[in-house]
C-alpha positions in Angstrom: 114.7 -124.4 -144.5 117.7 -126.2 -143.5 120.4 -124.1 -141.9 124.0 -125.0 -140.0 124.7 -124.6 -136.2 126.1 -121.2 -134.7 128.7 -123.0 -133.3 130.2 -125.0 -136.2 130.0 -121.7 -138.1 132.5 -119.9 -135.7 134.9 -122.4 -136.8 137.2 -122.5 -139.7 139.0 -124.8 -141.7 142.2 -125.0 -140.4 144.9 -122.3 -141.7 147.8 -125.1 -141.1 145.9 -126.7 -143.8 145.4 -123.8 -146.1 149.2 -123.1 -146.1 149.5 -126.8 -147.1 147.0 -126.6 -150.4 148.3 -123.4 -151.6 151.5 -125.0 -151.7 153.6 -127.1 -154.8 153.9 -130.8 -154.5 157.5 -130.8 -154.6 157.7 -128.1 -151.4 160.2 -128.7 -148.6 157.0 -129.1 -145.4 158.2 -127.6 -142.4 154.4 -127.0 -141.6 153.5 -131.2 -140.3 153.8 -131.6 -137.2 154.6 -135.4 -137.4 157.5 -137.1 -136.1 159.1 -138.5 -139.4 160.0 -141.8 -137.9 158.2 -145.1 -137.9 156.3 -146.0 -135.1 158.3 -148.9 -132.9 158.5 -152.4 -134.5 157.1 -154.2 -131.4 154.6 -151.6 -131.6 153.8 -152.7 -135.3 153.9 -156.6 -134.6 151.8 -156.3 -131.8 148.5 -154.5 -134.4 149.5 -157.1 -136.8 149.6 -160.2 -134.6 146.2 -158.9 -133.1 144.5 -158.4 -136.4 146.0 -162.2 -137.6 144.5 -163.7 -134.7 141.5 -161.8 -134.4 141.5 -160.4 -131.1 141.1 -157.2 -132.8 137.6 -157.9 -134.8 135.4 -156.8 -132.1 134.4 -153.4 -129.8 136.7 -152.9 -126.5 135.4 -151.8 -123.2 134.6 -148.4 -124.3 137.3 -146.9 -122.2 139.6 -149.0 -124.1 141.7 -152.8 -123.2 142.4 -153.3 -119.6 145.7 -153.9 -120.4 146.2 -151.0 -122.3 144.5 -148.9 -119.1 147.1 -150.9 -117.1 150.2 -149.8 -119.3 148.8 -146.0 -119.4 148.4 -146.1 -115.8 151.9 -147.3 -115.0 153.5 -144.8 -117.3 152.7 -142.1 -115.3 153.5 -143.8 -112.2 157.0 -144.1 -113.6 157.5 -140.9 -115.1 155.6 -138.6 -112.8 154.9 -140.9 -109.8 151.4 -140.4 -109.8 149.2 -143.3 -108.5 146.4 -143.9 -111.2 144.1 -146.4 -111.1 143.6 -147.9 -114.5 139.6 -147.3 -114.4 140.6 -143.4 -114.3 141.5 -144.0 -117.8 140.3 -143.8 -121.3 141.5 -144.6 -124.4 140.4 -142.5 -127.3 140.5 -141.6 -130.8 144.3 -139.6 -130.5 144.7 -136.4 -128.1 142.4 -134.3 -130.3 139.5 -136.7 -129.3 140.9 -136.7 -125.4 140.7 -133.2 -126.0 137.0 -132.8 -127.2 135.9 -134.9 -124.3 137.3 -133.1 -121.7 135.7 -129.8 -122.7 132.4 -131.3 -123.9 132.4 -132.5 -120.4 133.2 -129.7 -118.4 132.2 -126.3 -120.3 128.3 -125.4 -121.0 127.4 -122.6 -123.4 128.5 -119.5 -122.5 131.1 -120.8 -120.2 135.1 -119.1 -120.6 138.0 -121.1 -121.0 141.1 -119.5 -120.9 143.6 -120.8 -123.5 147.0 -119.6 -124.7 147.8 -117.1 -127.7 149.2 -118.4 -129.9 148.1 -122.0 -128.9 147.3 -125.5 -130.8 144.8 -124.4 -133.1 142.3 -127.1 -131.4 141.6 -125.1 -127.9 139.9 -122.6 -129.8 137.7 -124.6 -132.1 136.8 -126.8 -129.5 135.8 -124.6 -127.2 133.6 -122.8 -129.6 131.9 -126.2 -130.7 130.9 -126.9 -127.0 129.2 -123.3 -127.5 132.1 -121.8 -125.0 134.0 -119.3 -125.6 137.9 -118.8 -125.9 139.4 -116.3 -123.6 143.3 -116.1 -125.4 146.4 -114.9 -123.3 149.4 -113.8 -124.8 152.7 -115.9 -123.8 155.7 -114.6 -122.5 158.3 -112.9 -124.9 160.1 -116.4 -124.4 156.9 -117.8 -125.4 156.3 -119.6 -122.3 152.7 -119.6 -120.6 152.6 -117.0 -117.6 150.7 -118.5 -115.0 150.0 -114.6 -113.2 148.1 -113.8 -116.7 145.8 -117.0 -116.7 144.9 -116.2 -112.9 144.1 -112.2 -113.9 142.1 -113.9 -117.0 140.2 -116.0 -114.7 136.6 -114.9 -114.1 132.7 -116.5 -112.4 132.5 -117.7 -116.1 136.1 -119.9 -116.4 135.4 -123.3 -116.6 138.9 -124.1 -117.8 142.4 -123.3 -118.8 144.5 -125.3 -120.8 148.1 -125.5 -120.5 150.7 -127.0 -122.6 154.0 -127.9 -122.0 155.9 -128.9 -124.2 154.1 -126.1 -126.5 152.5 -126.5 -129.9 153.8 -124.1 -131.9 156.1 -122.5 -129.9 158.6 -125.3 -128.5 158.4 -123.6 -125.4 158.5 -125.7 -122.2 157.1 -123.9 -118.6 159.4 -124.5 -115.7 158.2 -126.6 -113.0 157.2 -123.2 -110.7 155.4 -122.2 -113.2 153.8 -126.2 -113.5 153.0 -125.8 -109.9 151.5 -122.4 -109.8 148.8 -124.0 -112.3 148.1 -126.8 -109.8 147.3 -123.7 -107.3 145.2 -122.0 -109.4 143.3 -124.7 -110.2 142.8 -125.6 -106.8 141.9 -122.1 -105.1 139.6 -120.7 -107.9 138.3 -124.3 -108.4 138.2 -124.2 -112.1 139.8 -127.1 -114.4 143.2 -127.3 -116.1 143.7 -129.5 -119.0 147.4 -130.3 -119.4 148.0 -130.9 -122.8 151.1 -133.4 -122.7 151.4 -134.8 -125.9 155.3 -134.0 -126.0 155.9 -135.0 -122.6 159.0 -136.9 -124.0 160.4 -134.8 -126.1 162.7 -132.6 -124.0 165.8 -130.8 -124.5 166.1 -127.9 -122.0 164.3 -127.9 -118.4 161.9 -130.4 -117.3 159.2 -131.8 -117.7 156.1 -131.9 -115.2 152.5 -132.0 -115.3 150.2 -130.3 -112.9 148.8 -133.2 -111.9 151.7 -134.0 -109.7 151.0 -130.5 -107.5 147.1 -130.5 -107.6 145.5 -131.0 -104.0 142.2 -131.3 -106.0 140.7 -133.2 -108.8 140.8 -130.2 -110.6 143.3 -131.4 -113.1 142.2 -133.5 -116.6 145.8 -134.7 -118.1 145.5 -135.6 -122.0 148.4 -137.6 -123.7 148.8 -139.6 -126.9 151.1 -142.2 -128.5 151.3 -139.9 -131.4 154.1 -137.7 -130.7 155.4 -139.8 -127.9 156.1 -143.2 -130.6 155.6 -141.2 -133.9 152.6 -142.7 -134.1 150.0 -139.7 -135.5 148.2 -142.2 -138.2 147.4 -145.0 -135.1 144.9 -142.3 -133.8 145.6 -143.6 -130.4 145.2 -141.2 -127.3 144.0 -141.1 -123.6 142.7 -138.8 -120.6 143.6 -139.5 -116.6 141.3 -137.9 -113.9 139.7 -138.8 -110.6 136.5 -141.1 -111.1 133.5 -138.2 -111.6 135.2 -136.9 -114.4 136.0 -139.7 -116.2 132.7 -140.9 -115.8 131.1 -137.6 -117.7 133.9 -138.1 -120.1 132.6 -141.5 -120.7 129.3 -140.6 -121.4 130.8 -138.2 -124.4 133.1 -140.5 -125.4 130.9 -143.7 -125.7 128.0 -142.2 -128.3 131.0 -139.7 -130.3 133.7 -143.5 -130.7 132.4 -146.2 -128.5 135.9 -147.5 -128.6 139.3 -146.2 -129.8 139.9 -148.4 -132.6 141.4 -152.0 -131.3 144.2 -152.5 -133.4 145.5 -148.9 -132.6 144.9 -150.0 -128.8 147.1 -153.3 -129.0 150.4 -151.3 -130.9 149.8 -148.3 -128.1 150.1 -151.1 -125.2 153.1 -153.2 -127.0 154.8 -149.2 -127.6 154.5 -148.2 -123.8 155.7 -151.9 -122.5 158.4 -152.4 -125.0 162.0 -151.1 -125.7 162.2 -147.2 -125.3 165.1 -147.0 -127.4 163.6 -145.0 -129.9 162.0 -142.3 -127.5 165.9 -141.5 -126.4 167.1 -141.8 -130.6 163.7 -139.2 -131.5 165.1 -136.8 -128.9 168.5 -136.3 -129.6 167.9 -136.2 -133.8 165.0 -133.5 -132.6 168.0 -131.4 -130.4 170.0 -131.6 -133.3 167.7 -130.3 -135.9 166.5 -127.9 -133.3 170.3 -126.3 -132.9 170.5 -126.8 -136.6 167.4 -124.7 -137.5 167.5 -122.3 -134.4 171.6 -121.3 -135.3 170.0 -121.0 -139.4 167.8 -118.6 -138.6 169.6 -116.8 -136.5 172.4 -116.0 -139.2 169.3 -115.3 -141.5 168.6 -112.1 -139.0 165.6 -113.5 -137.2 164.8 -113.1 -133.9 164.3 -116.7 -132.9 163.6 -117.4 -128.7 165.0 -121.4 -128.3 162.5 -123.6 -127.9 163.1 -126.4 -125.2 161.0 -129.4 -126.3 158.5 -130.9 -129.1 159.9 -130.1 -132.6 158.8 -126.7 -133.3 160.3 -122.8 -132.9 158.8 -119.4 -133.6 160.6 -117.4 -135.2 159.5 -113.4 -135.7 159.6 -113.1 -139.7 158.5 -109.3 -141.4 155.3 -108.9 -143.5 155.7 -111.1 -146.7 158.1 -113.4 -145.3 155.4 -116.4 -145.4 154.1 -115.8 -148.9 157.9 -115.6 -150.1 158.8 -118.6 -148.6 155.9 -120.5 -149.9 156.3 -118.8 -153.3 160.0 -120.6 -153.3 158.8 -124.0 -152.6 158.9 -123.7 -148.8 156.1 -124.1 -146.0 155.6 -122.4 -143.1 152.8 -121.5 -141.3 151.8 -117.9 -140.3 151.5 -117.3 -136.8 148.1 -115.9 -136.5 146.9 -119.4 -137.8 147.7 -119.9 -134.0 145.8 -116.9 -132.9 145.7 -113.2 -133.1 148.9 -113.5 -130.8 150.8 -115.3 -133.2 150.6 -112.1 -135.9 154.6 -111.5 -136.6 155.3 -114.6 -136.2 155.8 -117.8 -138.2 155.7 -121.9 -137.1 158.5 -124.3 -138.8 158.4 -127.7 -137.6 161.7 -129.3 -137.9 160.3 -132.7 -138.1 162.2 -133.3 -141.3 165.4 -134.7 -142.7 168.9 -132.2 -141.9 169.4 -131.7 -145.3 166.0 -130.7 -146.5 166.3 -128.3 -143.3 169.6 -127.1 -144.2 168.0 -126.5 -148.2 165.4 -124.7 -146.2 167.2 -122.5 -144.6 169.0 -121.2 -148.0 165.5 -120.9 -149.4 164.2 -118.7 -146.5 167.6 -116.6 -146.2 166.8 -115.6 -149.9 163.1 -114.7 -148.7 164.2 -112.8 -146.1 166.6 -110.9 -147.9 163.7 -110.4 -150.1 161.1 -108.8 -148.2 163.6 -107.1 -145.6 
């Protein structure tokens, strides 16, 4: 008799998506965590020319164009200064793909990889499909990621931890001590950290840095995406940058699960990071305003609300019922034990929207507080 994997039945469908079905169609979404501007005209033109002229019929290397490599490689030389040779690159199927193949590649069954509570809602799944399993830390009131607790976490079984700065869901973004101290503790207890810096860009408060800068070891797998960097979530368009042995066991994942990130995808990603960055400057500042906008809202509502400093989310505490009576008024926001057991007390909004809708939100989800407080 047929039967279905242990590991594929310790993971769920998504409760970001469940909140979505069980809402109406006409619902103001604070749930999607998707820019909501188009992805960069030269970005655009340069798929389109590609797929005219048919340089985008066939397979690419399988860590993705040369070129593309090239123009990942110098993007971190010129916002981080790091020196990355374009063959410690691949190009792949968005972050969550970079993602996969860095903990298919590094954790064996039975392995522990620390992650934080409440995190992306991919660290646990994909560590559970590897047939790892998820040791979750609890953040920082400020919802930050305490370095101290992910070195007491740390045991003979940690393959990984994963950090993520700027945070999904919280907003939060780690100061660059804090960055550093990660880069030690990968090096002295020689275990990996994946930096998950898909909102490198998006910045408001502090700075950004990524461990790799600090690491005296390979120990560090960094995993980016034009998604959120160029709003360009449908393009499915991510990478990973390590020393040579690691990408080289990524490979081997990545080449029989995509063979290629799609071409086209790979021709707007490389036109996106060589182009104009006009728009990366225009995301940020509309994001700090709906960020004040939404942060100042809920406030006045009478919710405890710590500031994010980057991507396009915040985490507000909410009472019981709070969720089910915003969704109930044509609202959606996510629950914050979709994030992990962490998250219970808490809700996700992702301001990712137009100011007015946000500014209708708010009215909405004053009226459900005042409901269920």
């Amino acid at each position: 008799m047929t039967h279905f994997s242990e590991r594929v039945e310790q993971v769920s469908i998504s409760g970001i998506r469940e909140v979505f079905e069980a809402a109406g169609e006409d619902a103001i979404n604070l749930g999607l965590g998707q820019p909501d501007f188009a992805a960069p005209t030269h970005a655009r033109e340069a798929a389109a020319d590609a797929i005219r002229e048919g340089r985008a019929d066939g397979y690419t290397e399988n860590k993705g164009l040369a070129s593309l490599r090239e123009a990942i490689a110098d993007k971190h030389a010129r916002d981080q200064g790091l020196d990355v040779d374009p063959g410690d690159v691949i190009a792949t199927a968005g972050g969550s793909e970079a993602l996969h193949i860095a903990l298919e590649a590094h954790v064996d069954a039975g392995d522990e990889v620390v992650i934080p509570n409440p995190g992306f809602v991919s660290y646990d799944a994909l560590t559970r499909l590897t047939g790892g399993t998820p040791v979750p830390v609890p953040l920082r009131d400020d919802l930050t990621i305490d370095p101290a607790a992910v070195e007491e976490a740390i045991t003979d079984d940690t393959a990984a931890f994963v950090v993520n700065s700027p945070g999904n869901p919280t907003g939060a973004v780690s100061p660059p001590e804090d960055i550093r101290e990660f880069a030690r503790i990968a090096d002295e207890h020689d275990v990996l950290c994946i930096s998950d810096e898909v909102y490198e860009y998006t910045v408001f408060d502090g700075e950004f840095r990524s461990p790799m800068e600090f690491a005296e070891s390979d120990n560090v797998v960094v995993v980016n995406s034009a998604s959120k960097l160029y709003s360009m979530t449908g393009w499915r368009l991510g990478w990973v940058v390590s020393s040579t042995r690691r990408i080289e066991r990524m490979l081997r994942v990545h080449q029989y699960a995509q063979a290629c990130a799609a071409a086209p995808s790979q021709f707007a990603a490389e036109a996106a990071l060589t182009g104009p960055q006009d728009q990366v400057d225009e995301m940020t500042a509309s994001f700090e305003r709906r960020r004040d906008i939404v942060v100042d809202g809920l406030t006045d509502i009478g919710l405890d609300v710590p500031t994010p400093g980057g991507a396009f989310y915040c985490m507000p505490e909410v009472p019981a019922g709070f969720v089910d009576e915003c969704l109930d008024r044509g609202v959606i926001v996510v629950p914050g034990e979709a994030f992990g057991e962490h998250g219970a007390g808490y809700a996700r909004l992702s301001y990712a929207t137009d100011e007015e809708s946000l500014h209708e939100a708010l009215d909405i989800m004053g009226d459900a507080y005042d409901a269920v407080s």
